[in-house]
C-alpha positions as CSV (number, residue, x, y, z in Angstrom):
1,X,6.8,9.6,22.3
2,X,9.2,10.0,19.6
3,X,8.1,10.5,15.9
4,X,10.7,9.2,12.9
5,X,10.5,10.7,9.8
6,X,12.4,8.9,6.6
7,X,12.7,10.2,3.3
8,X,13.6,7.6,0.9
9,X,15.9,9.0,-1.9
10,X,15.5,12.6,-1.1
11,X,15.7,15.4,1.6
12,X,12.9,16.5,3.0
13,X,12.2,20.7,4.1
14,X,11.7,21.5,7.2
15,X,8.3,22.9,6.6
16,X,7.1,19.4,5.5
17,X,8.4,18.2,8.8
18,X,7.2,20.3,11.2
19,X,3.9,19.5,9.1
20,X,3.8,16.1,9.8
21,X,5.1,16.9,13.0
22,X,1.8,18.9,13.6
23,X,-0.8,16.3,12.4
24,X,1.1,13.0,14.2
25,X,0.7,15.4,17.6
26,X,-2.3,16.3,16.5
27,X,-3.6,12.7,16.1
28,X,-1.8,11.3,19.1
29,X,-2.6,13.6,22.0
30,X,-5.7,11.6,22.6
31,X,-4.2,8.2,23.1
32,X,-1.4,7.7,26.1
33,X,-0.7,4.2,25.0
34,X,1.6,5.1,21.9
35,X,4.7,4.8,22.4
36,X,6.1,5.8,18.5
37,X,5.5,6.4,15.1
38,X,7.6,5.9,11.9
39,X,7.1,7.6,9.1
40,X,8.2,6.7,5.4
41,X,8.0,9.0,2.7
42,X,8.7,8.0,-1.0
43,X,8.2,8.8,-4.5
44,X,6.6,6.1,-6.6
45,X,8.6,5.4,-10.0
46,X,5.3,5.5,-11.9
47,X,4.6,8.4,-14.7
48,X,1.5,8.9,-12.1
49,X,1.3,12.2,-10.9
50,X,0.0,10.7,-8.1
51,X,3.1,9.0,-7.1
52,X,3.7,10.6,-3.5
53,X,3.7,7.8,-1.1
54,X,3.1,8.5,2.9
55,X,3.4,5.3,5.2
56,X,2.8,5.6,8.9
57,X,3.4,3.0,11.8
58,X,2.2,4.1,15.2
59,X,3.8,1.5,18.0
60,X,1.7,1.3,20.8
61,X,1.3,-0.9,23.8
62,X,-0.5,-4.1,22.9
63,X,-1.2,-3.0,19.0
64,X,0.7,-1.8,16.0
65,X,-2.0,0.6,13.3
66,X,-0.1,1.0,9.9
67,X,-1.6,3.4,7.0
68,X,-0.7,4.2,3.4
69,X,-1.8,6.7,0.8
70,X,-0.4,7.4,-2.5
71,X,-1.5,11.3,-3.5
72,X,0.1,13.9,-5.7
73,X,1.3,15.8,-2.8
74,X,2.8,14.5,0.7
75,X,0.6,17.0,2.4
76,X,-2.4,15.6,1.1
77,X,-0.8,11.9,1.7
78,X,0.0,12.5,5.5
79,X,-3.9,14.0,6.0
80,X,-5.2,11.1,4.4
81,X,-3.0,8.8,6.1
82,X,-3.8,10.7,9.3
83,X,-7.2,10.6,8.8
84,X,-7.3,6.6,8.7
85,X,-5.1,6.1,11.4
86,X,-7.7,8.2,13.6
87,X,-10.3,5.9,13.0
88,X,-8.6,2.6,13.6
89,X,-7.5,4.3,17.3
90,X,-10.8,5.3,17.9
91,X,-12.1,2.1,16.8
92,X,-9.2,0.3,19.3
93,X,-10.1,2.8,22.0
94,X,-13.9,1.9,21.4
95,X,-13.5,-1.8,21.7
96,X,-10.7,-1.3,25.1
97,X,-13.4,0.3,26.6
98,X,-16.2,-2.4,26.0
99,X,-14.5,-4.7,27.5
């Protein structure tokens, strides 16, 4: 499974990588029909102090699952973005299994 991480208008540390690195693994181990993610991070124009923006696509057989969250922080972003995605696949992995 590969994992893409874009930065839009700025370079990203490699501490905030391996970061989102962690919780995409983290959230993905469970599920063997992904077969990506994408990443997008992106600061917001607004005066907001809230204006760090974490998108996340997950490709997977059959189904797409797409989350955004707009934080102060991207750590805080990514969890909550993280945090969603986890319960749409566990919904989708609920509903494959009724079947």
């Amino acid at each position: 499974m590969d994992i893409n991480i874009n930065a839009l208008h700025f370079d990203t540390d490699k501490k905030l990588e391996d970061f989102i690195t962690k919780k995409i693994n983290k959230l993905t181990e469970k599920h063997d029909y992904i077969t990506g993610v994408n990443v997008t991070l992106k600061v917001d124009n607004s005066q907001d102090r809230e204006n760090k923006v974490t998108e996340v696509k997950i490709l997977a057989k059959g189904n797409d699952f797409f989350s955004k969250k707009q934080t102060a922080s991207f750590e805080e972003s990514t969890d909550e973005v993280t945090e969603a995605l986890r319960r749409q696949l566990n919904k989708f992995k609920e509903k494959k299994i009724g079947r």
